[in-house]
N, C-alpha and C positions, 0 to 999 in steps of 0.2 A: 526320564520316564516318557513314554510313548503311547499319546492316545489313541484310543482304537475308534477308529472312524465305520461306522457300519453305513453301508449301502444296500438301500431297500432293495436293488437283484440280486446281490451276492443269493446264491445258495448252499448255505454255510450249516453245522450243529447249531449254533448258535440259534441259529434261526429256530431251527426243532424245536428249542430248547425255549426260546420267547414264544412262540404258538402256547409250548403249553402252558407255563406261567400263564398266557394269556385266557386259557381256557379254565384254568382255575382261581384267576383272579375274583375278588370279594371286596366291594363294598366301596367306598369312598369316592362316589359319585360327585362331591362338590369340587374334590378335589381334580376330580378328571375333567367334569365339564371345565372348571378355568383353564385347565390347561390347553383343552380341544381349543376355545375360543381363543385364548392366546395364540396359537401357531397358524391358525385359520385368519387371525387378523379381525374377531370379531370385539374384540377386547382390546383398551389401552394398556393394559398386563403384561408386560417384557421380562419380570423379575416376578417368580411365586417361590416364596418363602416358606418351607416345611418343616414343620418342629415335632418331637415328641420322645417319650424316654425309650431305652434300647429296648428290642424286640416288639415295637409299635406298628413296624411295620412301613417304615421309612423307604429302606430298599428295595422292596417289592414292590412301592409304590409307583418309585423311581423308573425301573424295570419294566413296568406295564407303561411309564408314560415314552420312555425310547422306543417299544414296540411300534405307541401310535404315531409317535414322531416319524418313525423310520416309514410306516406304512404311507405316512400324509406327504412322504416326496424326500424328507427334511433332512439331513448331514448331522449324525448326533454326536455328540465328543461329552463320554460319560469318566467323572474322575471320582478316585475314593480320596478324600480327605489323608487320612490315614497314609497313604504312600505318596502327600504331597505333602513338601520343606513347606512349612510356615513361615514363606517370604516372600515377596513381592517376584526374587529371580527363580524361585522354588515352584514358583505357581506359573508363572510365566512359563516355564520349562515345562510344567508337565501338560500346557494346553500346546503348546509345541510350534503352531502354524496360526496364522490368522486367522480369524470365524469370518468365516463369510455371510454376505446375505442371507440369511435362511435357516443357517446353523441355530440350533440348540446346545446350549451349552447343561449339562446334568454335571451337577455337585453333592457327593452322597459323605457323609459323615463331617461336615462342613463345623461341627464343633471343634478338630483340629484346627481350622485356620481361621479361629476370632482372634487373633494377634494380626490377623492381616484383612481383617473385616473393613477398616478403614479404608484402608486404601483400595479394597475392590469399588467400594463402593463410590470412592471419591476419585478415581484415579484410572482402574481397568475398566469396569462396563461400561463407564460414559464413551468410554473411547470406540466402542461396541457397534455396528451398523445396528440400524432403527428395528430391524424385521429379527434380530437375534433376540430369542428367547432362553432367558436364566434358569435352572431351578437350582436354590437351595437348600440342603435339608438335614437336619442337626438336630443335635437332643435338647440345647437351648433355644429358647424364644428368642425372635430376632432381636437384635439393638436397637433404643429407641430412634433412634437417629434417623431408619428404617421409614421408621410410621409417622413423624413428626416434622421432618422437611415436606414443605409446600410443593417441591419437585417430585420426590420420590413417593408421595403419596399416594399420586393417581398412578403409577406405575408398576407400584407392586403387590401383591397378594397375597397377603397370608394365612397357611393354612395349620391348624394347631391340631396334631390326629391325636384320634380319642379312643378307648376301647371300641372294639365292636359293640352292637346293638344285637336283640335274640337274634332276630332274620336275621343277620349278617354270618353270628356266630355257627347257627343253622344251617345256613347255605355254605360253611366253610368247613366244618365238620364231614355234610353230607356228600362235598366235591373229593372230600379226601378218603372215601369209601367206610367212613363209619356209622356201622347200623345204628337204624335208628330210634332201638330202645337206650342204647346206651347216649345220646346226644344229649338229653336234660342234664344228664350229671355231669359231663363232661364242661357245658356251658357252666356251671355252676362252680364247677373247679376251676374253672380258667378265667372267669368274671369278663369276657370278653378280649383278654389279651392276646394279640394274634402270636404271637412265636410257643406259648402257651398251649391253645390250640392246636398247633401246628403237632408240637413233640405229644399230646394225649392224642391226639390222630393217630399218631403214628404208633405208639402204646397202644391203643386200643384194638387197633388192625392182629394183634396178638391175642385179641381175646383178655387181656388185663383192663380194669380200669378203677385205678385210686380212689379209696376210699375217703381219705383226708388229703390235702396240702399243707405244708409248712408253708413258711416264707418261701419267697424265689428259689436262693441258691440252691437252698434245699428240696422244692420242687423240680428244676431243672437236674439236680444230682442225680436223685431218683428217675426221672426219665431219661436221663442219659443212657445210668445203668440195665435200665429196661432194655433202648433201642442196641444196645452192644447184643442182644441176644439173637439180633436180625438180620445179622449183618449176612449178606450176601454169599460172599465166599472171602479164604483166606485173604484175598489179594486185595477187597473192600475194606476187610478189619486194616489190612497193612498202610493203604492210602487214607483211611482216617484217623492209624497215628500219627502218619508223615504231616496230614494237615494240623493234628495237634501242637507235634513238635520245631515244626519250620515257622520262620515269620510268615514266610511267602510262599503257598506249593503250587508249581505249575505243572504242566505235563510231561514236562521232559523231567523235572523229580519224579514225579508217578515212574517213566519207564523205567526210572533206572533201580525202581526201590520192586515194582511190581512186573515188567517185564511189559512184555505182547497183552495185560491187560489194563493198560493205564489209559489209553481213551475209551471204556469202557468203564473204570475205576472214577478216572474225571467226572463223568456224566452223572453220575452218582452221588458222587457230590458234591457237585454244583446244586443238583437236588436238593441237599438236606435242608432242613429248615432254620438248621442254626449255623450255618455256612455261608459266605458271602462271595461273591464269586465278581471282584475287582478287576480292570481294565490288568492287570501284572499278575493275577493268582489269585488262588482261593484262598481265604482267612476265617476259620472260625470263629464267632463272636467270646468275647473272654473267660465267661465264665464258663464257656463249654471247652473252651482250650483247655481251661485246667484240669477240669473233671477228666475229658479225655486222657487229658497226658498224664495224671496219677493216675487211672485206671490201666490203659497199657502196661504202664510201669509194674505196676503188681502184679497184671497176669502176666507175663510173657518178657522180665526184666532183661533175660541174654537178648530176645529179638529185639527188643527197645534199646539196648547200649548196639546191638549193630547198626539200628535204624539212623539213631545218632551218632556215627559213623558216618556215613553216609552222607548226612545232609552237611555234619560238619568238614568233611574235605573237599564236594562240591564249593561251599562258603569260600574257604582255605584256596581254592584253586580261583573261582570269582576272583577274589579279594588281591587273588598275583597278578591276574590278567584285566583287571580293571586299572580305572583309570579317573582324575577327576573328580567328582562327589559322588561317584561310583563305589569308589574307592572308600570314603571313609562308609558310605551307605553299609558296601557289604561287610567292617568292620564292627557296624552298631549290628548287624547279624549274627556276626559271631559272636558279638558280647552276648545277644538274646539268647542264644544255645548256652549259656552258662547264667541263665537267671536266679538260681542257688547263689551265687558268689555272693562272696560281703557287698560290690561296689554297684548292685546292680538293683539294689529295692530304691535308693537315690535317684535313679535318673526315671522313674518307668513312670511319673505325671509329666514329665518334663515336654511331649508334643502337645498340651493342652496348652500352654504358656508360650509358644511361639515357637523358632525354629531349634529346630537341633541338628542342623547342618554343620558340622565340620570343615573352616574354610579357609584358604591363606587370608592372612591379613594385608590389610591396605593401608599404606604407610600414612594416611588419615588416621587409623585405630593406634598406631603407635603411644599418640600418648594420654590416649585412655588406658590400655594395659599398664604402661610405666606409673600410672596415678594410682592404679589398684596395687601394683607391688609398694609405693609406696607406703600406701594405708597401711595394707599388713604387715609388712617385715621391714619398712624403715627405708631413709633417703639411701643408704648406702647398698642395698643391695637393687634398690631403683636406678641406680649410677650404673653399678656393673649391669646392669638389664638393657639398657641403653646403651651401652658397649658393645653388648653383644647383639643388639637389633641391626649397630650399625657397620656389623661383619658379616651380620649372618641374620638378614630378614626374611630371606626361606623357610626360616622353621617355626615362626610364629602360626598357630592357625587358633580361631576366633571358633565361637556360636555366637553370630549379630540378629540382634533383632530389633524393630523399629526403632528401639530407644538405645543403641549402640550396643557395645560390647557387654556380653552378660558373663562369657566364661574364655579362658583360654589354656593352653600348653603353648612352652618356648622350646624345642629341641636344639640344642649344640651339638656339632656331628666332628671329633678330634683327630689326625691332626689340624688345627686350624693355621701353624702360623703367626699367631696372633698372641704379641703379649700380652693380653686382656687373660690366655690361660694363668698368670701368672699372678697378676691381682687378684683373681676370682679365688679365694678361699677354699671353695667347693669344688670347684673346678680342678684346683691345684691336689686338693684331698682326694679328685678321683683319680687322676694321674700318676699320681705317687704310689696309690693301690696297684691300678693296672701294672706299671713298671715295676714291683714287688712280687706279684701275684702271680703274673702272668703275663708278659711283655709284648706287644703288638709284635708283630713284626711286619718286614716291609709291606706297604700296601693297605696293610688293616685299619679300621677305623672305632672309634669309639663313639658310641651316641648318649648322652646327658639329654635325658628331660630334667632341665634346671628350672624353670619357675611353670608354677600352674597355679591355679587363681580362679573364684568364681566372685560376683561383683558383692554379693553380699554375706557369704559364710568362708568365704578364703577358701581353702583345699578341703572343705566338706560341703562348700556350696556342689547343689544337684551340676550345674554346670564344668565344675572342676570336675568332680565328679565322672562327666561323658567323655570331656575333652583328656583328659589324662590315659584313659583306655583307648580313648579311638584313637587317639595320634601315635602312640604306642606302638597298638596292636601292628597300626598301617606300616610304620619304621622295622620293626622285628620281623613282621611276616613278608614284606616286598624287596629288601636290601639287605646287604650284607654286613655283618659287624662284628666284632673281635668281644666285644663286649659291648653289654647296653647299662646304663644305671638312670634311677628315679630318682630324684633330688629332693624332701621336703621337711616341713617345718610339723606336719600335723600327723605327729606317728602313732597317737593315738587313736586317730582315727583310719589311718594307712598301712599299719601294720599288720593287722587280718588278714587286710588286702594281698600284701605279699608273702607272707607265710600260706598262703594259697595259692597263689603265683610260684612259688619256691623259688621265690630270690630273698638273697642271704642280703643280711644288713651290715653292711662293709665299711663303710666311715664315717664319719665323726667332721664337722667343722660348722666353725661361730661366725657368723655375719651379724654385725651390728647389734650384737648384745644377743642373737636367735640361732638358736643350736639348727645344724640342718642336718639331716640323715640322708645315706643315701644307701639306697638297695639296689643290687646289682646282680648280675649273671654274666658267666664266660660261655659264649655261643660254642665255643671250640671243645670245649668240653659238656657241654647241657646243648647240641644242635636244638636248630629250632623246630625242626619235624619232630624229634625226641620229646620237645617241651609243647606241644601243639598236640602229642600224643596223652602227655603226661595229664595236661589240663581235660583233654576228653574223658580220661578215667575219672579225672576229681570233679566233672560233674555228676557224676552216677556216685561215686562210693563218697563225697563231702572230704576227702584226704584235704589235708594241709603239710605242713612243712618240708625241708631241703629234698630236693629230690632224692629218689633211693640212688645208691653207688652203682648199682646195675645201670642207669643210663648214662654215665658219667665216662668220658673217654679218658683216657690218660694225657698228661699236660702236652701242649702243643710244640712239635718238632722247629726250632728252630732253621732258618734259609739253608746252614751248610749239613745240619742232622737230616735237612729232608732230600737235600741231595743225594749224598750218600744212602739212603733208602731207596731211593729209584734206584741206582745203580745196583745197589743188590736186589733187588725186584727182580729187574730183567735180567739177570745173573740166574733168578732159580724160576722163570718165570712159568719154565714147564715141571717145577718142583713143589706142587701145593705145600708138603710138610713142612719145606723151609721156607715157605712164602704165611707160613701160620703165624710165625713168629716174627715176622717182617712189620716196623711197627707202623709201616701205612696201613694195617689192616684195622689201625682203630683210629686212623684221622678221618676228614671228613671224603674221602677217597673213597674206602668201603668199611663195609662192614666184617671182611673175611677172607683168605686169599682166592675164592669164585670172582668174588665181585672186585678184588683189588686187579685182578687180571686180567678182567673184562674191562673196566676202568683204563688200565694199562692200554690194554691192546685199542679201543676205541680213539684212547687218543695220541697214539703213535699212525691210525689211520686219519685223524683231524689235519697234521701235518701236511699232509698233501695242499692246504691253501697255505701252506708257507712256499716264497721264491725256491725254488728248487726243491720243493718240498716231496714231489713226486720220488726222487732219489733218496732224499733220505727217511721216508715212508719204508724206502723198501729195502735199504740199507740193514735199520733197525728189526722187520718181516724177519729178512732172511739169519741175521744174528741170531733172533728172541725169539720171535715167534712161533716162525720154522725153522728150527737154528743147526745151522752147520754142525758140522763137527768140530772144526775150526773157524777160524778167524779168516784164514790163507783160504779154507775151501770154502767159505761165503764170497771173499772177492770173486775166485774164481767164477762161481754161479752167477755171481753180480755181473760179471765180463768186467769186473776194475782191476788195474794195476794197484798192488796189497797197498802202498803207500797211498794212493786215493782212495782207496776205500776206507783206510784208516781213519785221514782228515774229515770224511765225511761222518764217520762213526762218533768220532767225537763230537763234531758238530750238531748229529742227530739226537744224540746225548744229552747234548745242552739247552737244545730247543725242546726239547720232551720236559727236560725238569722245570723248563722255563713256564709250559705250556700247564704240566700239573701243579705247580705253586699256584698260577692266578687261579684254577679249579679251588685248588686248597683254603687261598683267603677270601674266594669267592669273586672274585674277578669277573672269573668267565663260569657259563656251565655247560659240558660236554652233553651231548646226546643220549639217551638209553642206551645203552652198552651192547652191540650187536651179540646175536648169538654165535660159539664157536664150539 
């Protein structure tokens, strides 16, 4: 993540956009003057501490104080808590560059990173030049540690925000154009709570104003419902689903969801009041995500399943072309587009307690993992675990946090080579399947997630939990596999899981007295576009179980059947009716003889970067593509003698089927398929 450094010349929206917060800002005078003096240098103050519960008014507070920052000369680097890994290399990464002399550093929802509170305080800011100024600001009261060392004492300042007071409530009412017969009731309904405020502002601008209040959620409902009636134009209503339904919406989702009015749409709502508008995107606060996103849902269910479309294939495309902790980042995205699912009310406190980075392990965690598999499922399948770490330590990947290893997944990726397949029980019980079922064939690979573990609940700890989807998700959606299968002990609680998944429960075997199940899927027949589709529908319609047979292809062509199919390909290649029934038209090639023939034809033109490739491109052209009459009158037009052109036709032959096999197990992937 990349912080965004603002300089007081740019002239940028942004700027627009801090003017006016600036011109409507309200109230919390103690809290501005420590800050002025802070960055002024009138104050020992380097570190001011900001607490208070959500919608307090935290952020806005933040927001008016990078204004002044930015105005007084000073380099602000402002981060959301929330889109920062709760770790020491998490945080580090998202401040990105050194602070310089002068810098201010702003930290807004800083309750995410009390698992790393420690160590800022004992570790990052000391390291800090003298003239950088901190703010922290979170819905918990600092740590005593804070207020009670003789060092940090005179240093820091903190500040605990309170409701507004009447003036305050008064002057925030009447900047927001609400008349002023209606302002006593309105104070009186919102008892001074600014986000409260905010949404009866905006309510009352309509000429409505609430009689009674329930609790929060129930007031905020009600004024949710209200401001859907104000919305702008269609293209407003559309970008505050998008912000309901994305973790993260930035502008480039606006264009693609609203078109030519998405910096338009943006500015809008970056506006709102229950909107937060982070250094990465805008987020609405949670309780209005919900609201929002079951409101959409009702009105307007067809444009909300496309909306989710959308956001989930951008994700699905991220998630191919990332890279790194990018990588599993956009995978906990996709898991968030499916917050219905069984696996996902488990992990959703899980960034209050420290990080939820997904990350290779470090052959130091070794044998922490090996001590947790022992806990749970015994010495003997600890033994095989450490077999296999010491074949294959690429597929370990960790959630660590200060106090080591809290969750993991172990992926094995087959064939390995390795007689360790042959002890492993489970391992041996997947192989035996696959070679039954459905047989690799050359090239193909098989992926086992075999152990997965969280440090205190086993495979229903929240950590096993995250680690089991995202390592997963990452394996199925960025690589290529014949087959994939889960490995576990706790089916009781996993089995939801993948009867929502629609992976079938395929084996059976005992380690050390502990039954192990594994569920499985054949890519070859269930693609993973198909199954990435499949799951889009089952978060709108709640579907569970085996996929329908309508996405299912027919069993996969073995090396010398799929030979023999190319060659009758290009046989009828100008014959769609005989190319219908050509059975590349249900492998992963195409979908039908349009697309098996453009398929075809695009990579008889790839050819060309093979040695001689040039010739036999054009060998195969004049046969298939544009094809002779004959055989004899293609040489001719070739200008070869028939017996060279022959050898060549052969050869173009074998390098073609050579070329669409690695397409077929996923090897290589061809181009978009020119038009013809």
């Amino acid at each position: 993540m990349k912080v965004r450094t603002i300089h007081p010349v740019a002239k940028r929206l942004g700027e627009m956009l801090d003017s006016e917060r600036h011109r409507a800002f309200v109230g919390r005078q103690p809290e501005l003057t420590g800050f002025d003096e802070a960055i002024a240098g009138r104050s020992a103050h380097r570190v001011l501490l900001v607490h208070g519960p959500g919608g307090i008014g935290k952020t806005t507070l933040l927001l008016e104080m990078r204004t002044r920052a930015s105005a007084a000369g000073r380099t602000v680097a402002l981060l959301d808590g929330r889109e920062v890994d709760a770790s020491p290399e998490g945080f580090e990464n998202a401040v990105g560059t050194e602070l310089l002399p002068g810098a201010v550093l702003i930290v807004d929802g800083y309750e995410q990173l009390a698992p790393i509170d420690s160590w800022l305080r004992e570790k990052f800011i000391p390291t800090l030049p003298a003239e950088v100024v901190v703010v922290l600001a979170g819905r918990d009261a600092p740590a005593a540690a804070w207020r009670v060392d003789t060092g940090w004492r005179h240093i820091v300042a903190t500040y605990p925000l309170d409701p507004f007071d009447t003036a305050e409530s008064d002057r925030m009412l009447a900047l927001a154009g609400v008349a002023e017969h209606d302002r006593h009731r309105l104070r009186e309904l919102a008892r001074g709570h600014p986000l409260a405020l905010a949404l009866l502002a905006d309510v009352a601008r309509t000429g409505v104003v609430p009689e009674n209040l329930a609790a929060v959620p129930a007031l905020v409902s009600a004024l949710l419902e209200s401001l859907l009636r104000d919305i702008p134009t269609p293209a407003h209503a559309m970008g505050l689903a998008t912000c309901a339904k994305a973790w993260l919406t930035t502008e480039d989702l606006l264009r693609e969801v609203v078109g030519a009015d998405a910096t338009e749409v943006w500015t809008w709502l970056a506006q709102r009041p229950f909107i937060v508008s982070g250094p990465r995107g805008l987020t609405p606060h949670d309780l209005a995500r919900d609201v929002l996103d079951a409101e959409f849902e009702r009105r307007s269910p067809e444009r909300y399943e496309a909306l989710h479309r959308v956001i989930h294939d951008r994700t699905v495309a991220a998630l191919r072309s990332a890279s790194g902790l990018d990588r599993q980042m956009q995978a906990q995205h996709l898991m968030y587009l499916h917050r219905r699912a069984p696996f996902t009310a488990a992990t959703q406190t899980l960034r209050a307690h420290g990080s939820t980075a997904l990350v290779p392990a470090r052959s130091k965690e070794h044998a922490d993992v090996l001590s947790m598999i022992e806990r749970f499922e015994g010495s003997v399948s600890a033994g095989l675990a450490a077999e296999w770490l010491a074949e294959q330590p690429d597929g370990l990947s960790v959630v660590r946090n200060e106090d080591g290893v809290h969750g993991f997944a172990f992926q094995i990726f087959h064939p390995t080579g390795s007689a360790v397949e042959q002890r492993d029980p489970v391992c041996r019980a997947v192989l035996d399947h696959v070679a039954a079922a459905g047989p690799t064939r050359p090239g193909e690979r098989v992926s086992i997630a075999r152990f997965l573990a969280g440090r205190h609940e086993h495979q229903r700890d929240p950590y096993a939990v995250l680690a089991g989807p995202v390592s997963s998700l990452v394996e199925w959606v960025t690589r290529p596999f014949a087959w994939s299968f889960v490995t576990l002990i706790d089916t009781e609680y996993w089995e939801p899981v993948f009867d929502y998944l629609g992976f079938g429960r395929l084996i059976e075997a005992e380690v050390d007295g502990q039954r192990h199940v594994g569920f499985g899927v054949d890519w070859r027949r269930m693609p993973v576009n198909a199954w990435l589709e499949l799951m889009n529908e089952r978060e709108h319609s709640g579907g569970t179980g085996p996929p329908p047979a309508s996405l299912l292809r027919p069993p996969p062509l073995d090396r010398i059947s799929f030979g023999a199919a190319v060659r009758a390909a290009l046989a009828d290649l100008r014959r769609p009716d005989r190319l219908r029934t050509n059975p590349l038209t249900s492998s992963s090639l195409a979908d039908g003889p349009a697309s098996l023939r453009a398929t075809i034809e695009t990579a008889i033109e790839g050819l060309r970067d093979e040695p001689k490739g040039g010739t036999l491109t054009a060998v195969l052209q004049r046969t298939f593509v544009r094809g002779a009459p004959t055989q004899e009158a293609a040489a001719e037009m070739l200008g070869l003698p028939f017996s060279t052109y022959r050898r060549h036709l052969v050869k173009a032959i074998e390098q073609l089927t050579d070329l669409l096999w690695a397409v077929e197990i996923g090897e290589v992937r061809l181009p978009a398929p020119s038009e013809h």
